[in-house]
N, C-alpha and C positions, 0 to 999 in steps of 0.2 A: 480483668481479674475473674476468673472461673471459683465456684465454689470448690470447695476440696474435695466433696464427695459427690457423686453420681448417683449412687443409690443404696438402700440396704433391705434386707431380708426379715418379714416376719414369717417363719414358718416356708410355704409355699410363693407366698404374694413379696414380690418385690417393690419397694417404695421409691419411686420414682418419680421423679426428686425426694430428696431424702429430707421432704418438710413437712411437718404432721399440723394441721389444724386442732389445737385443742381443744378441747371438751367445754366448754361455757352455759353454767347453767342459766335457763329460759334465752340463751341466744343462739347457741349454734345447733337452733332447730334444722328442719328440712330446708326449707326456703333459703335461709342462709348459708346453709352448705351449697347449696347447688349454686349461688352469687357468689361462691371463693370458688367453685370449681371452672365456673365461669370466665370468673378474671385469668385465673391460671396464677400456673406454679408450686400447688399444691398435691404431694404425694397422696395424701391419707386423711381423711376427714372422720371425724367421732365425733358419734352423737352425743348430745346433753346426757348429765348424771340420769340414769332412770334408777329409779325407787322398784330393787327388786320386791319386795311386798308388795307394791300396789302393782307390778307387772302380771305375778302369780294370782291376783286378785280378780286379775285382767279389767283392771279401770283402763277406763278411755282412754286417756290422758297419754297413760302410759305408754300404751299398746299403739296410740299414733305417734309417740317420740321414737319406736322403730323403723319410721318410714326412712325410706334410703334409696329409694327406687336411678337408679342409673349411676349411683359412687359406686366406685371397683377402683380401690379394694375400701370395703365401709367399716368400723370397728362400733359397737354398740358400747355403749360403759355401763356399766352395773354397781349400785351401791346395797349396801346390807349387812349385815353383820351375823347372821343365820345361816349358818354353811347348806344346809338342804333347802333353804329356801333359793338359794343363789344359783343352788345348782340347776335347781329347777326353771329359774329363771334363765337363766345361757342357755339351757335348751330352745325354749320360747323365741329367743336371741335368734338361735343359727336357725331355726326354724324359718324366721322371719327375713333369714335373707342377709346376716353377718356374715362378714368372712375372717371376723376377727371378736373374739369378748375379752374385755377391757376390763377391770377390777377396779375401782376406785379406793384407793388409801391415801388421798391424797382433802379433800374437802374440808377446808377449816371449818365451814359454817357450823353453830351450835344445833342448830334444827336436825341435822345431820351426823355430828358427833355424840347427844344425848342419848341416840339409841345404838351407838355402839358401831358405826359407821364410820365411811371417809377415811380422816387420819385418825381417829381413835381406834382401827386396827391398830396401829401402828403401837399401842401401849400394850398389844397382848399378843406376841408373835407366835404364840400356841394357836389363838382361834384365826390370827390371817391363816396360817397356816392350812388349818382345817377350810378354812373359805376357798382357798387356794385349790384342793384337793378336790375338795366337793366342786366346780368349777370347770376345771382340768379334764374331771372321770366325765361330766356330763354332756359333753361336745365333745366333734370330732375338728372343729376351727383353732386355732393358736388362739391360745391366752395371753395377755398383757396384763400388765399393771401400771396404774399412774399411782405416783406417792410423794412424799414430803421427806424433810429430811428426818421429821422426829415431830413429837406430840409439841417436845417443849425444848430449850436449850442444853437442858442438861441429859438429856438423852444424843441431843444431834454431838455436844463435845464425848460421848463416850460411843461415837459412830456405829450406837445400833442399828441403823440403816444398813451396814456391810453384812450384818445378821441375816439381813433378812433377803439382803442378794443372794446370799447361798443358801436362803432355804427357798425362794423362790428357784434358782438355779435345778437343785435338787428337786422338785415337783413340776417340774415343765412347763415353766412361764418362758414364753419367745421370746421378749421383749420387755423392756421398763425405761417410765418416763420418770424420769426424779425432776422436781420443785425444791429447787435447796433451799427453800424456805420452813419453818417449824409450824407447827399447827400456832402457838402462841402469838406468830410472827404477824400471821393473817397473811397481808400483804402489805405489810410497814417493813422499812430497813429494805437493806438488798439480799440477791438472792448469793448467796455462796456457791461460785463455781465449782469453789476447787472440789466441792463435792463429788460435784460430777465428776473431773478429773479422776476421785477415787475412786468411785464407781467405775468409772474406766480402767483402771490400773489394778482391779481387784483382777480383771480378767474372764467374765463369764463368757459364758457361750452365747449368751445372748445379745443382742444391741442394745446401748444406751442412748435416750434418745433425752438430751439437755432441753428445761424447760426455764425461762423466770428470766425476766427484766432482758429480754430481746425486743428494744423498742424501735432498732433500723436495721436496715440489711448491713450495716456494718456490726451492730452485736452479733448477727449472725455466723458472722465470719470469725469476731473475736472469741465467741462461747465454740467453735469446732480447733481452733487454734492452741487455745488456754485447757481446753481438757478433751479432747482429739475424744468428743462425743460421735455418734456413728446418725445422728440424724437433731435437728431444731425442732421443736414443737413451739408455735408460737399463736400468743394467747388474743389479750387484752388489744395488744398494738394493730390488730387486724381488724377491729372495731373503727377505728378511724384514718387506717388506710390499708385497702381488701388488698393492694397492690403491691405489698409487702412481700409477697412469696416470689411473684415476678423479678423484684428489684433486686430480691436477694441474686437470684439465676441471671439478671440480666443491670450488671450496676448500670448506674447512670440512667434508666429508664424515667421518663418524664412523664408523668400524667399531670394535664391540664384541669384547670374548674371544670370545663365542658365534660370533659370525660366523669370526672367525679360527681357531675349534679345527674347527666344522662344515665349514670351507675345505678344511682339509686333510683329514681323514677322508674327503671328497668326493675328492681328490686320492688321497689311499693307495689307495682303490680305484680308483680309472681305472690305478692305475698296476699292481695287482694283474690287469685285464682287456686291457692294451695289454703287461706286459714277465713275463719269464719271471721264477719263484717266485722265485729267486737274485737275479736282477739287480734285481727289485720292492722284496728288502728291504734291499736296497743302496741303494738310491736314496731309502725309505720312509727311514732312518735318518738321510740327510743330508739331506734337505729335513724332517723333523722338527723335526731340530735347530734350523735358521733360523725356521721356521713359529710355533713356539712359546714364541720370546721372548719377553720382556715379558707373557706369562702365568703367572697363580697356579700355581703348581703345577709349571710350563712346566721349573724350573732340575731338581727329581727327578726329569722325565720326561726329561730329557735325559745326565743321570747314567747311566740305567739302561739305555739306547738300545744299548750296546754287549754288554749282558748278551742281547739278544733276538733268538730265530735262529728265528722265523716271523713274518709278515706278520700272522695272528691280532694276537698278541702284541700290536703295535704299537696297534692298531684297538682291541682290550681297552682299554690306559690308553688311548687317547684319547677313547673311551667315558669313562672314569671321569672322565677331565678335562672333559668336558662335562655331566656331570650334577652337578660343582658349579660350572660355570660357572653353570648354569639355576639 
């Protein structure tokens, strides 16, 4: 069985495979990406939400979640609610090496939404608009959008979301990622296709690229089937198995323990040579945890995960967990 699509278009950059690595904030940092580009299968990887204000501010933090050094084609995401600050920041963006600035309307978190951000554009399609715009003017890269279907219920049933495809349409957005889910929804209940579907049959010029509850390469198959979306984005499911883009491109693919423990170990240390000691085994502890489900052994190694305060440590049992995987 062949996926149905081969590839789609933002702009210039063709997406090839037509599978987007979503956006995950504090996980799909650098390191991470470069261990899905790794595995394979994967068209298009975007970086974590970055905080246009503290980009323009040029905090650290910030200014290192641009790194992207060897993804082609790389999308940055941008959140804010400030249309000159945002714009400002997309510059910063393509400065730094985007081939693509990504809008974020899509973010349920309240940290997020209180200052007017994420999916709470979505309650004021005057100021996405102007976000939109200011955005658009300040780079010469395609613009994207990730979004939701609505702040809350009673907006997604009077599908102002279709609003906002034609006014993104009409300001030069290349591409959108809809989350049929409502900001209220978080991520409780399921995601409604048929949104996508609509979004599809509205007819832009743009590609729609379906996101929400792709948990195996067979959802993948079924969400391009159910609403003849033009690319997957898939999220959370890649968390504990990187091998999901593959599987999708190549059913029936088997990945072993061995493969899966040698994965990460592979990973612990890219993460030991690209993030500081501290922040390494922060990160080492919670992509462990995901990494080594459904492995022998995998439920003690994860018990003990909180007892360990060096990055050795880690690499140790997962040593020991691969010698009796062999």
């Amino acid at each position: 069985m062949t996926f149905p699509h081969s590839s789609f278009s933002i702009g210039p950059h063709v997406i090839q495979p037509p599978l987007v690595m979503a956006p995950l904030h504090e996980i799909t940092d650098q390191p991470f990406r470069r261990m899905i580009r790794q595995v394979g299968g994967v068209g298009l990887t975007v970086s974590e939400m970055i905080s246009s204000e503290a980009l323009i501010r040029h905090a650290r933090k910030a200014e290192r979640m641009m790194a992207g050094e060897g993804e082609r084609p790389f999308a940055m995401q941008l959140a804010g609610s400030v249309p000159e600050h945002l714009g400002e920041a997309a510059a910063l963006a393509q400065a730094a090496g985007a081939d693509i600035v990504d809008i974020n309307m899509g973010c349920p978190a309240s940290n997020v939404t209180r200052g007017g951000a994420g999916s709470a554009l979505l309650r004021d399609i005057r100021l996405a608009e102007a976000v939109v715009k200011a955005v658009v003017k300040a780079v010469d890269v395609p613009v994207t959008v990730k979004m939701r279907a609505g702040w809350d219920n009673s907006q997604k049933e009077r599908a102002d979301y279709l609003d906002f495809l034609r006014m993104f349409e009409a300001n030069g957005v290349r591409a959108l990622a809809i989350h049929p889910r409502t900001r209220a929804q978080q991520y409780e209940g399921h995601a409604d296709w048929s949104l996508i579907a609509r979004a599809v049959e509205a007819g832009t010029a743009f590609p729609i690229i379906g996101n929400g509850d792709v948990n195996t390469p067979e959802d993948a198959f079924r969400m391009v089937a159910e609403t003849g979306c033009h690319g997957v984005m898939v999220g959370r499911a890649a968390l504990t198995n990187p091998w999901i883009f593959r599987q999708i491109l190549e059913p029936g693919l088997q990945v072993t323990e061995l493969q899966r423990i040698e994965l990460c170990l592979d990973f612990m240390r890219l993460l030991q040579d690209l993030l500081e000691p501290r922040e390494a085994l922060h990160k080492m502890k919670k992509i462990g945890g995901w990494f080594t489900k459904g492995i022998p052994g995998g439920s003690a190694f994860r018990q003990n995960l909180h007892e360990i305060s060096a990055p050795e440590e880690i690499l140790e049992k997962l040593e020991a967990l691969r010698s009796r995987a062999r």
